[in-house]
N, C-alpha and C positions, 0 to 999 in steps of 0.2 A: 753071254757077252752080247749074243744081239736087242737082247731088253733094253741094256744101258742106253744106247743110242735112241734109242722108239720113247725112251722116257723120258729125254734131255731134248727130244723133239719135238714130243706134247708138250713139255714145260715151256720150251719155246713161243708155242704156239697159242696156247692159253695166256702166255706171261706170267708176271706175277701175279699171286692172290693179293691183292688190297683187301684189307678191311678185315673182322672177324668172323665175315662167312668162307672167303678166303681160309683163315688161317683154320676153320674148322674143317674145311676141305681138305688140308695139306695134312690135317693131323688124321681124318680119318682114310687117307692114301698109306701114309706113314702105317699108321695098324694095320690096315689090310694085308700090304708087302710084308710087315713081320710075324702076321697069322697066315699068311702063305708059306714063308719060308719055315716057319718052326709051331709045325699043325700040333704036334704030340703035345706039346708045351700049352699052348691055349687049349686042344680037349682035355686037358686034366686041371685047368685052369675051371673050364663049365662045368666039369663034373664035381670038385670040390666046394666052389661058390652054388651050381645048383642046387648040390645038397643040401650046403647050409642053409641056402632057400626056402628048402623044402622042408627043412627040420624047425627053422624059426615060422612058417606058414602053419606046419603042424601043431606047434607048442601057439600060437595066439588062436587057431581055431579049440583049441582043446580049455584054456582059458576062457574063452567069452562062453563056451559050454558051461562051463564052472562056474562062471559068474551069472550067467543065468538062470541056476538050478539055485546060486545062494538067493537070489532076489527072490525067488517062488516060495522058499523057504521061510525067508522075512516077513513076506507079503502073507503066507499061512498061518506065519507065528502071529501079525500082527493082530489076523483074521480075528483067534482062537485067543487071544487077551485081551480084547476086544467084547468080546463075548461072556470072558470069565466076568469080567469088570460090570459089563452090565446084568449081569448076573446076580451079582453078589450086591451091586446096590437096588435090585427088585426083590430080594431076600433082606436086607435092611429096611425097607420102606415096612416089608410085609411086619416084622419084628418088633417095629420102632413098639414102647411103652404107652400104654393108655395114662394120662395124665391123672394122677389118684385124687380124691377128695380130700380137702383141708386137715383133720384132722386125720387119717387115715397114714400109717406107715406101711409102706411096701414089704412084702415079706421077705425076712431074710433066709441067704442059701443057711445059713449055720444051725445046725441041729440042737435041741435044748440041753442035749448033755455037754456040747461043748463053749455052753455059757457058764461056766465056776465064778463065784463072788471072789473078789481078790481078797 
């Protein structure tokens, strides 16, 4: 009972909050008084929301891990087809056909037995 009056004192004495520093003053008096009077209620309030905190901090740090290990992944795949590609066209280059002489025909893969006259 003796708060009330010490409160209605200072209120007094300060006056009224004008303005929205004011009224964020009056709101963070307001919380204070009601995490004074009902402490059990706000610690289980921090302990619920820091969890979740702590669980959603967990799961984006464990993420951008993820996501980092898929880029390294991309970045080696891209590496290694990169490679096959210029590979395989300095194995074409090597390959490409010597241009044959005029009248001259290229040898064919097919075996003489499997030319029959129709």
């Amino acid at each position: 009972m003796e708060d009330e009056p010490k409160v209605k004192k200072e209120e007094q004495a300060t006056g009224p909050a004008t303005g929205w520093m004011g009224a964020i003053e009056e709101q963070y008096r307001k919380i204070k008084e009601n995490a004074e009077t009902y402490p059990y209620v706000w610690g289980s309030y921090i302990v619920v929301y820091g969890g979740f905190a702590l669980w959603t901090t967990y799961r984006w740090i464990k993420l951008r891990k993820t996501e980092d290990r898929v880029r390294a992944l991309q970045a080696r795949l891209r590496q290694l087809v990169e490679a096959e590609e210029s590979a395989s066209t300095a194995a074409s280059v090597e390959k490409k056909p010597l241009p044959s002489a005029p009248g001259k025909q290229p040898p064919s893969s097919a075996s003489p037995a499997d030319k029959t006259p129709n």
